[in-house]
FIMIMI-119821 format. One record per residue (C-alpha): residue number from 1; residue in one letter; x, y, z. Coordinates in nm, 4 decimals. Example, Ala and Ser with C-alpha at 12.3 -4.5 7.8 and 13.67 -1.06 7.14 Angstrom:
- 1 A 1.2300 -0.4500 0.7800
- 2 S 1.3670 -0.1060 0.7140
# end
This chain:
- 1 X 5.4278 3.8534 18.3199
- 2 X 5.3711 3.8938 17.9084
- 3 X 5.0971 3.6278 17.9129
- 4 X 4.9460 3.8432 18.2140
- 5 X 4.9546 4.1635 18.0693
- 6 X 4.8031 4.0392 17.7528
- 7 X 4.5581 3.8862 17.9341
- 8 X 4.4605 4.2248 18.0912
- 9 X 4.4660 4.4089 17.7711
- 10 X 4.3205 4.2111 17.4743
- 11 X 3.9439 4.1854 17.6789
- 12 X 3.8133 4.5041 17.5016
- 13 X 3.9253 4.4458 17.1173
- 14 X 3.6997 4.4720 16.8487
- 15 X 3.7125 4.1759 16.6209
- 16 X 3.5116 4.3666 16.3535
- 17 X 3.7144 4.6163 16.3064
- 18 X 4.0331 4.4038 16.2825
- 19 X 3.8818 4.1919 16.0028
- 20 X 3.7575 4.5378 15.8127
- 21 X 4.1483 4.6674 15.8504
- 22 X 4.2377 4.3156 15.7634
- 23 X 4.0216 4.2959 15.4461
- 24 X 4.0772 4.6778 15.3638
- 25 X 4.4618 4.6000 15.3603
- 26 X 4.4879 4.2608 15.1762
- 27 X 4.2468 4.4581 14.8858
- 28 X 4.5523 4.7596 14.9059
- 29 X 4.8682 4.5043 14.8817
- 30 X 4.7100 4.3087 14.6338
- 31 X 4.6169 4.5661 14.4265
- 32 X 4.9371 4.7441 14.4338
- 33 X 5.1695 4.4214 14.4093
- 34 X 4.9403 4.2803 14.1431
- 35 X 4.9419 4.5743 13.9260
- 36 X 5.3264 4.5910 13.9731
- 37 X 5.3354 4.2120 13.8647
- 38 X 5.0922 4.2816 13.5818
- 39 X 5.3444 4.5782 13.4631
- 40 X 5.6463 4.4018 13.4587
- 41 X 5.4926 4.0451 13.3328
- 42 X 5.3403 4.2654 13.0104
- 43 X 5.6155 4.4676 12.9679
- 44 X 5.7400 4.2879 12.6831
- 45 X 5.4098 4.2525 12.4862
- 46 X 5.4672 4.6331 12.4000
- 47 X 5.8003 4.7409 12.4429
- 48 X 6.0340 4.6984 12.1051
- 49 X 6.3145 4.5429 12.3094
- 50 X 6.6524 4.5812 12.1416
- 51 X 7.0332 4.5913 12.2368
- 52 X 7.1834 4.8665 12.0906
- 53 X 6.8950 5.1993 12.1559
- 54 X 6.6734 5.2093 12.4133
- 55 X 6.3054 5.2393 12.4145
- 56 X 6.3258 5.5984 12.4892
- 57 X 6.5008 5.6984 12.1874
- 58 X 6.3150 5.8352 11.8842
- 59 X 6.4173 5.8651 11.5180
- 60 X 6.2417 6.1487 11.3594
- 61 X 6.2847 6.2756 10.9634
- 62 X 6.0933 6.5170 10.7950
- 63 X 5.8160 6.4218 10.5526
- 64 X 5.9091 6.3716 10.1755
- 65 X 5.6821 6.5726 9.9901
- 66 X 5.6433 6.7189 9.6270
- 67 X 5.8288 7.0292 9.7510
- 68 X 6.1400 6.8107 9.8243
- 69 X 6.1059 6.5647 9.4900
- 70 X 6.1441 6.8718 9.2951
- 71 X 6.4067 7.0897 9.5155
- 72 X 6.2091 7.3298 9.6947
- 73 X 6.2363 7.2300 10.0252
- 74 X 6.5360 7.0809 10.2062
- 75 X 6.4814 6.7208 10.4129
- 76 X 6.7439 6.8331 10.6505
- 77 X 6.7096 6.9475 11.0210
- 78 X 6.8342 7.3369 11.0068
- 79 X 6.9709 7.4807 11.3702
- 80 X 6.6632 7.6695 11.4335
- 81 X 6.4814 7.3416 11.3786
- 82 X 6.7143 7.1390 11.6424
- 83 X 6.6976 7.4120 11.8866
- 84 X 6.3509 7.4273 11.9216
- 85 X 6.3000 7.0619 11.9518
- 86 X 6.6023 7.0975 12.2273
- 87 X 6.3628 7.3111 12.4153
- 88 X 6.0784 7.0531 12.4283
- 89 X 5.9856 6.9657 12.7750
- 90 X 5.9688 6.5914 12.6651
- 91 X 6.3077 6.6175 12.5141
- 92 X 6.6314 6.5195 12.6999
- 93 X 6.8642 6.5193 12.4176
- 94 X 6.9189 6.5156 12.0559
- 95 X 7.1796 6.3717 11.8089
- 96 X 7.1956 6.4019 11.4770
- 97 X 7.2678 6.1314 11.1796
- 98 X 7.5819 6.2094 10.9986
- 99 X 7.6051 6.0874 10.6457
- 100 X 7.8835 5.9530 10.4579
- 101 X 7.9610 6.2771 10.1818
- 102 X 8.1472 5.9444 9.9913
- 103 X 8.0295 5.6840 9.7442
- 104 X 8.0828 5.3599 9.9010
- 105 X 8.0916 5.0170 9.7638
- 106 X 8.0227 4.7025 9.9264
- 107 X 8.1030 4.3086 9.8178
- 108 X 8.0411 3.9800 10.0204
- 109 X 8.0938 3.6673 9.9058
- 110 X 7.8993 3.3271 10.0587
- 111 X 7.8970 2.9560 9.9239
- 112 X 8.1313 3.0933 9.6265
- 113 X 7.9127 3.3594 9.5057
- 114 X 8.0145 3.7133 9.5408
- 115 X 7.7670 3.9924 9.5561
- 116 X 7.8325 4.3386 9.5259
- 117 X 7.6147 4.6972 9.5542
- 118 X 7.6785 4.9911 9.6646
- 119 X 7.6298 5.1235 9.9860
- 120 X 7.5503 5.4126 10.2347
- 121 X 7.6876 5.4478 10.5949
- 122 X 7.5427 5.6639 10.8688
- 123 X 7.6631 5.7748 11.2350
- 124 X 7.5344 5.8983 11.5637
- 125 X 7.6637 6.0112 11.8822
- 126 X 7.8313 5.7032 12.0411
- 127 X 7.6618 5.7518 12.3714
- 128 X 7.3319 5.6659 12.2030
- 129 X 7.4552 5.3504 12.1071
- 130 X 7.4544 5.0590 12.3718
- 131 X 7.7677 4.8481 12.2627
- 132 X 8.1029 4.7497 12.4352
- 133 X 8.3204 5.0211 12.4078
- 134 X 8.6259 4.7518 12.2477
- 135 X 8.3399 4.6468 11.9808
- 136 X 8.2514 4.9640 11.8491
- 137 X 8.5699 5.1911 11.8000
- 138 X 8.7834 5.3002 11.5071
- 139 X 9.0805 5.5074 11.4813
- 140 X 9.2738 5.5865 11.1652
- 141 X 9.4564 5.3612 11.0526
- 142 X 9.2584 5.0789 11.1588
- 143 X 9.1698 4.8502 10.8243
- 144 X 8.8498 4.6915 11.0157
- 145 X 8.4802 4.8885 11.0165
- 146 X 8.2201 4.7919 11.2492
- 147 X 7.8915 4.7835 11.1340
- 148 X 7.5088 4.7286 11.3054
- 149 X 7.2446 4.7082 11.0081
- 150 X 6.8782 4.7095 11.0423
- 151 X 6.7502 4.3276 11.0717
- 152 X 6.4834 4.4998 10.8238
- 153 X 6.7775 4.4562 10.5543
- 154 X 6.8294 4.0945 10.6440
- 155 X 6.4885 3.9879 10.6160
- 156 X 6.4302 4.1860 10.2300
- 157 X 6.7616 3.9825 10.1729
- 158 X 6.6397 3.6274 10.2918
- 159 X 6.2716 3.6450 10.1575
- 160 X 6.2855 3.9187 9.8922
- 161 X 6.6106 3.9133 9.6915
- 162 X 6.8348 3.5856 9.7478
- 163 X 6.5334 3.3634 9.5810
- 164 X 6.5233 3.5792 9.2874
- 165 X 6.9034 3.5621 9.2031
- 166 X 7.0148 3.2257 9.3338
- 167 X 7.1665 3.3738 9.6432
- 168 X 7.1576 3.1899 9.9730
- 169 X 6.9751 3.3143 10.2350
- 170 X 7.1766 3.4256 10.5818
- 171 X 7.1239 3.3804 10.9650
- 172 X 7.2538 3.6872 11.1216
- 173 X 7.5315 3.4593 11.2425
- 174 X 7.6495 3.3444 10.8690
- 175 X 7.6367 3.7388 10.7679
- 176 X 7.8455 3.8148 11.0811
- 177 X 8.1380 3.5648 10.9704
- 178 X 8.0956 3.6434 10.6006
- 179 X 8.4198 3.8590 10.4729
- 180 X 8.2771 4.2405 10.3570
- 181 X 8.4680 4.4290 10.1698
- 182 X 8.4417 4.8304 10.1936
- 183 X 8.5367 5.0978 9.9074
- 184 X 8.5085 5.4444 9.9869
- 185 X 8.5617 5.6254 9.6183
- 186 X 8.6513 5.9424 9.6832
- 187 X 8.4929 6.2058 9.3783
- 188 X 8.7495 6.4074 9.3190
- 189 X 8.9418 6.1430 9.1562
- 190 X 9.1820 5.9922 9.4476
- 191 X 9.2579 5.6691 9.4622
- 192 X 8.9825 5.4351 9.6137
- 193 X 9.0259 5.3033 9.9722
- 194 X 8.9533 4.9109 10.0546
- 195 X 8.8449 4.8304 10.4140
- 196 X 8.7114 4.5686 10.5543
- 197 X 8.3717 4.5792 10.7165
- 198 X 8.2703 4.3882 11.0485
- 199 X 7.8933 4.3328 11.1159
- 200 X 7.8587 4.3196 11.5237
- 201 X 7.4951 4.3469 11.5385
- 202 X 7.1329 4.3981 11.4267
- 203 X 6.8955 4.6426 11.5233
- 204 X 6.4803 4.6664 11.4852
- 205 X 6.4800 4.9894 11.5709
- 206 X 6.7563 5.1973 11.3601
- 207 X 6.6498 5.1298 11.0065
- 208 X 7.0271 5.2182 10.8713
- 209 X 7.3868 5.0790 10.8326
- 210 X 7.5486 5.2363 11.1402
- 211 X 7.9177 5.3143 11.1504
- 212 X 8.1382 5.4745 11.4579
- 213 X 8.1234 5.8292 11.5270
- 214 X 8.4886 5.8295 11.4748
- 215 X 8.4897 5.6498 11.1347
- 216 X 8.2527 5.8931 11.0351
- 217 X 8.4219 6.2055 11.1087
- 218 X 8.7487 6.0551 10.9908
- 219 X 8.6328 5.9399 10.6492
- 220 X 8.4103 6.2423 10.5741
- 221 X 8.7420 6.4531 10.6671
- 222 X 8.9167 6.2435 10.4260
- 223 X 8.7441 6.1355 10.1467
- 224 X 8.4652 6.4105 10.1510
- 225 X 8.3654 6.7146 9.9896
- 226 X 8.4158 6.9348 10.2681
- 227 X 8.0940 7.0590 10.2291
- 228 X 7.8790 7.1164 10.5557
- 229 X 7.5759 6.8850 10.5859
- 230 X 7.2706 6.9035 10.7488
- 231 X 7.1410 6.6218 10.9116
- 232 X 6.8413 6.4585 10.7578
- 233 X 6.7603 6.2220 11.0703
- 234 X 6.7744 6.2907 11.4392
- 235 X 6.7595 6.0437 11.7390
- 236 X 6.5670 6.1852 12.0253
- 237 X 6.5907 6.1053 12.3996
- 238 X 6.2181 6.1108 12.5346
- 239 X 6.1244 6.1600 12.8865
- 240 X 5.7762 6.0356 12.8439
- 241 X 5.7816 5.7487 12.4900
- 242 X 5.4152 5.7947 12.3846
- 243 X 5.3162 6.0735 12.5270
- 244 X 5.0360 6.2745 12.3115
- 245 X 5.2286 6.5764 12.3275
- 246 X 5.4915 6.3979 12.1111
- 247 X 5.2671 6.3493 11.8347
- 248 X 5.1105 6.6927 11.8054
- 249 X 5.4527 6.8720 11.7792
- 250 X 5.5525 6.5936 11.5180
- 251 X 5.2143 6.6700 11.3256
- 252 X 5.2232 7.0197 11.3769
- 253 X 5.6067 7.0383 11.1850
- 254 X 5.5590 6.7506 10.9666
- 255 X 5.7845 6.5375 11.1055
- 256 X 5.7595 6.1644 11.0939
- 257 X 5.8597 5.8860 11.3332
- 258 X 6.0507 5.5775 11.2361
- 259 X 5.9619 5.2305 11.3596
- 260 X 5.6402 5.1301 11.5222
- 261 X 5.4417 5.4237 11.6702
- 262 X 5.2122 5.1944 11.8598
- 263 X 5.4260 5.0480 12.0875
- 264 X 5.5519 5.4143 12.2274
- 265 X 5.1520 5.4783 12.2877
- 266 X 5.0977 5.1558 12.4329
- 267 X 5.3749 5.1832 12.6336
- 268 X 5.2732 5.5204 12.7689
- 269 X 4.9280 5.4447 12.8019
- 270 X 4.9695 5.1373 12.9681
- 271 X 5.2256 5.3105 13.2316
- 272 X 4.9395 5.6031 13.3015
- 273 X 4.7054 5.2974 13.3926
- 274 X 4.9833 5.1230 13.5910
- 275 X 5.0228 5.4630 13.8004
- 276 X 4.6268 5.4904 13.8079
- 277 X 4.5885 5.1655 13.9710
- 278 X 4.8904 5.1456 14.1842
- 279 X 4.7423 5.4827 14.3217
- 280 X 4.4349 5.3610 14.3923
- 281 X 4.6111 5.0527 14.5641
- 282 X 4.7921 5.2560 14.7760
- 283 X 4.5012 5.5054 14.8971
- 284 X 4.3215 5.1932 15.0402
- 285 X 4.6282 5.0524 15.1916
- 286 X 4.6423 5.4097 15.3419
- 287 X 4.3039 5.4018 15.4688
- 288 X 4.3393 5.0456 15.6489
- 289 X 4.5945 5.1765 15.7647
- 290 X 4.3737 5.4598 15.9392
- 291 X 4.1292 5.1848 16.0109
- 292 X 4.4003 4.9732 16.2122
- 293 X 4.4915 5.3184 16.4596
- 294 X 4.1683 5.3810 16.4873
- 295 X 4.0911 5.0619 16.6316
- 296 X 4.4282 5.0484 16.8503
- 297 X 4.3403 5.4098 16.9706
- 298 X 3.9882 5.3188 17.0686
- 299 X 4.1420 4.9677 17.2470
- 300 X 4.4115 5.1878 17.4562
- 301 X 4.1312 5.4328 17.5732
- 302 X 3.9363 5.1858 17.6774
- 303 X 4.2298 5.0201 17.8876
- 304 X 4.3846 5.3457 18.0035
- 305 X 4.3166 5.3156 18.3090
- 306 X 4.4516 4.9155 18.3356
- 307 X 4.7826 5.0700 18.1368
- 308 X 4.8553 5.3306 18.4789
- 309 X 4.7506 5.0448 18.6966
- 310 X 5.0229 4.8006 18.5395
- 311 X 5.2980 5.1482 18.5079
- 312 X 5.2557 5.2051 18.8954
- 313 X 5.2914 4.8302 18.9975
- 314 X 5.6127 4.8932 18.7769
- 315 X 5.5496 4.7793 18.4413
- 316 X 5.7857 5.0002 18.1931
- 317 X 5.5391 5.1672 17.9377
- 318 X 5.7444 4.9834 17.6369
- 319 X 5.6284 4.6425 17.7846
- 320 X 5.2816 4.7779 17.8234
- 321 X 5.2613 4.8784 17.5194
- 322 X 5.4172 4.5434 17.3539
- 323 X 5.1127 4.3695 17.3172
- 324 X 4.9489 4.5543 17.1123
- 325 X 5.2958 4.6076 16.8360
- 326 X 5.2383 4.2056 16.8157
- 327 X 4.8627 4.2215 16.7276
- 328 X 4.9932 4.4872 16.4755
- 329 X 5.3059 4.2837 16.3283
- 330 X 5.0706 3.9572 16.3324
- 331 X 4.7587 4.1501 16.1841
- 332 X 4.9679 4.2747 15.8832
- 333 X 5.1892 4.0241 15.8226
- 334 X 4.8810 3.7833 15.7583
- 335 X 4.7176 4.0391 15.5194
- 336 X 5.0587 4.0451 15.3637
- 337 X 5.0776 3.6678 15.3294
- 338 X 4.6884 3.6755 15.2194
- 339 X 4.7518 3.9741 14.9483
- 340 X 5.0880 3.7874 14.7877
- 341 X 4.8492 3.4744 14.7136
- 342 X 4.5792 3.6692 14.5731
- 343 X 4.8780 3.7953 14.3724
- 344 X 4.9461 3.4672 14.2149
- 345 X 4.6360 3.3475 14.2383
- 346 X 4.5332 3.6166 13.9419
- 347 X 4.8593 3.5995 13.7696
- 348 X 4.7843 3.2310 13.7237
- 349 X 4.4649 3.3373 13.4952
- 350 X 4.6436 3.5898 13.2631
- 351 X 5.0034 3.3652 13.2487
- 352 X 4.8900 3.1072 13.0419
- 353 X 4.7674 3.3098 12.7572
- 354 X 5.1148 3.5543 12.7864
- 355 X 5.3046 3.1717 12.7831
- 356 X 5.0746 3.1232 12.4365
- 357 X 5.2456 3.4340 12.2904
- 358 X 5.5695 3.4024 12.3305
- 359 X 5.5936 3.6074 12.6538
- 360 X 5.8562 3.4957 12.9401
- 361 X 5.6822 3.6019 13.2876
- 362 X 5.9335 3.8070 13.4935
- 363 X 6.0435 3.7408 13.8252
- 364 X 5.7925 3.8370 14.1035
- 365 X 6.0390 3.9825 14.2985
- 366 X 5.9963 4.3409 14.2780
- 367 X 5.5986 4.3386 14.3215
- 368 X 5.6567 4.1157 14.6575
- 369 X 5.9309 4.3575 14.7493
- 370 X 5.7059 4.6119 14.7480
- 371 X 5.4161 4.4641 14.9200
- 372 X 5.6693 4.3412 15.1683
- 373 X 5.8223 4.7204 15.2336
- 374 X 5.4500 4.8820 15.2344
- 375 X 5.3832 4.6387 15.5323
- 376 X 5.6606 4.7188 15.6965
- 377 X 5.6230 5.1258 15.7077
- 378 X 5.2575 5.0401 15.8195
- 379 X 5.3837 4.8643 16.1139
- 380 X 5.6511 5.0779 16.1557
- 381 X 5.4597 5.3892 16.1736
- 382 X 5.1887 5.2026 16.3891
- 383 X 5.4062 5.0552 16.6395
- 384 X 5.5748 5.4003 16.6881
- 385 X 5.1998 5.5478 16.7172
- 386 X 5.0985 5.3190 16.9793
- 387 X 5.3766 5.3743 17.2169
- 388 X 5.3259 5.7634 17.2271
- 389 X 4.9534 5.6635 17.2918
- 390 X 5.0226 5.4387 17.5614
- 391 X 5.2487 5.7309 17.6426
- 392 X 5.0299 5.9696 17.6364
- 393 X 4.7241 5.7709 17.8214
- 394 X 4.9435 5.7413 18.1189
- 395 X 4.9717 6.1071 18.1859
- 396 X 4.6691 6.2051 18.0955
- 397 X 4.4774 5.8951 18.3354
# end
């Protein structure tokens, strides 16, 4: 009975227009799932990946000027000055560096040399720090400081300072097992305090020697002055990294932003071109989409009149209208499977030269994911279209 129906039915289809839907849809999907592919392949290239702050956070100091060398002009963030960048659209959050209102003093010793300077510690809010919870706590009492340091302070230590004083240079590994010794000298005379320090990680992005929160408070409590501080750093949560808005508020208040600049504007630019084409992908999926009813429309008005025919011999109106949800499921899966190897079909020409860099290519997952769900709320909303058709042909025959 299928094989008859069908046979009834498929007389009056237009090839042509199921190649242009055909061609119009594989151009969509591969679009779309290339661009996604291209996104998350690239990704790396431009974002400053690190474990401990996420791309979205932003240091930010004010610039040092002649006004501030000679005491006119404070470096620190007043509340006005926080509020206001609070109140930024492209601002989520804000936390400020706390300083250490201490002198500190720091020795290591490695190969049976010891080495001793003196030192500065910094904190921000925990929650902008991405470390395990039993890593990076203090309480008082405790004798043992975690510490992240800049990997900026490793590198002026292995190619700028050990070779000039007989030191030997460190992997971050040795430096993590190497005993530190801590100070805080208090200056009103007390006693000094001996901890011991315990590196748990480097950072690209926080040029600084990052303590707890806790520490912080506690020490400054302690061993301080008392004296309220303003905070000469902030760390910024951004809703849009890059965006151009960003840089004419910093301009506009001389501020300045630590760590590479360029990879926030690459990274936004190259997101407003990934929404640009993915867009445009999408708009011609769309209109294959419109090319694909049209064409089914056209088909069941043609065989309206064989559609009553079959629905008064007895044929339900769902197994009329079956045939033409297969030529829809069959039509787009194929442009699927035709649009998924013109996606690696151009990722082959652009991997080699990421490989050549450095760069790992991500899993293709996501980009076939969403090829694979576009397809299926095409033929979803198609097959659901046809049957009121067929539906509606019947009554109106």
């Amino acid at each position: 009975m299928k094989k008859i129906i069908w046979k009834l039915l498929r007389k009056n289809i237009s090839n042509t227009q199921l190649a242009g839907f055909l061609l119009a849809n594989i151009a969509g999907l591969a679009i779309v799932i290339l661009g996604l592919q291209f996104f998350e392949d690239a990704r790396p290239i431009w974002e400053d990946e690190d474990s401990f702050i996420r791309k979205d956070y932003m240091v930010i100091n004010k610039k040092v000027t002649s006004g501030t060398t000679w005491g006119n002009r404070s470096v620190g963030f007043s509340q006005k000055e926080i509020a206001d960048l609070e109140s930024q659209p492209w601002v989520r959050r804000v936390g400020r560096f706390t300083s250490a209102d201490y002198r500190l003093y720091a020795s290591m010793g490695a190969s049976g040399r010891n080495m001793s300077t003196y030192l500065f510690f910094e904190s921000i809010p925990s929650d902008f720090i991405d470390v395990k919870d039993a890593d990076w706590s203090f309480k008082p009492g405790d004798r043992t400081v975690p510490i992240i340091i800049s990997k900026d302070y490793l590198s002026l230590y292995n190619f700028g300072f050990s070779g000039t004083v007989g030191m030997p240079q460190l992997s971050e590994n040795t430096l993590s097992s190497v005993p530190l010794g801590i100070s805080i000298r208090p200056d009103d005379g007390r006693p000094r305090v001996d901890l011991q320090g315990r590196i748990v990680g480097y950072s690209n992005r926080l040029n600084t020697i990052l303590v707890p929160e806790e520490f912080m408070e506690w020490s400054n409590r302690t061993y301080g002055s008392g004296k309220p501080q303003e905070s000469s750093r902030l760390i910024l949560d951004i809703s849009s990294p890059g965006d151009v808005k960003i840089k004419q508020y910093m301009d506009a208040h001389d501020y300045e932003i630590a760590g590479d600049k360029g990879n926030s504007t690459a990274s936004y630019l190259v997101n407003v071109i990934t929404v640009v084409i993915l867009s445009v992908g999408v708009v011609i999926t769309l209109l294959s989409f419109f090319i694909l009813l049209l064409t089914i429309s056209l088909l069941i008005q043609k065989n309206a009149r064989k559609m009553h025919s079959l629905i008064m011999l007895g044929v339900s109106l769902k197994d009329v209208a079956r045939p033409y949800g297969r030529l829809v499921i069959t039509v787009t899966s194929v442009s699927y499977l035709l649009s998924a190897a013109a996606m690696f079909l151009f990722r082959n020409l652009y991997l080699m030269k990421f490989r050549a860099m450095g760069v790992a290519p991500a899993q293709p997952w996501l980009a076939l994911g969403t090829g694979l769900l576009l397809t299926a709320l095409i033929s979803l909303f198609a097959i659901l279209l046809i049957r009121r058709k067929v539906r509606n042909s019947f009554y109106t025959v």
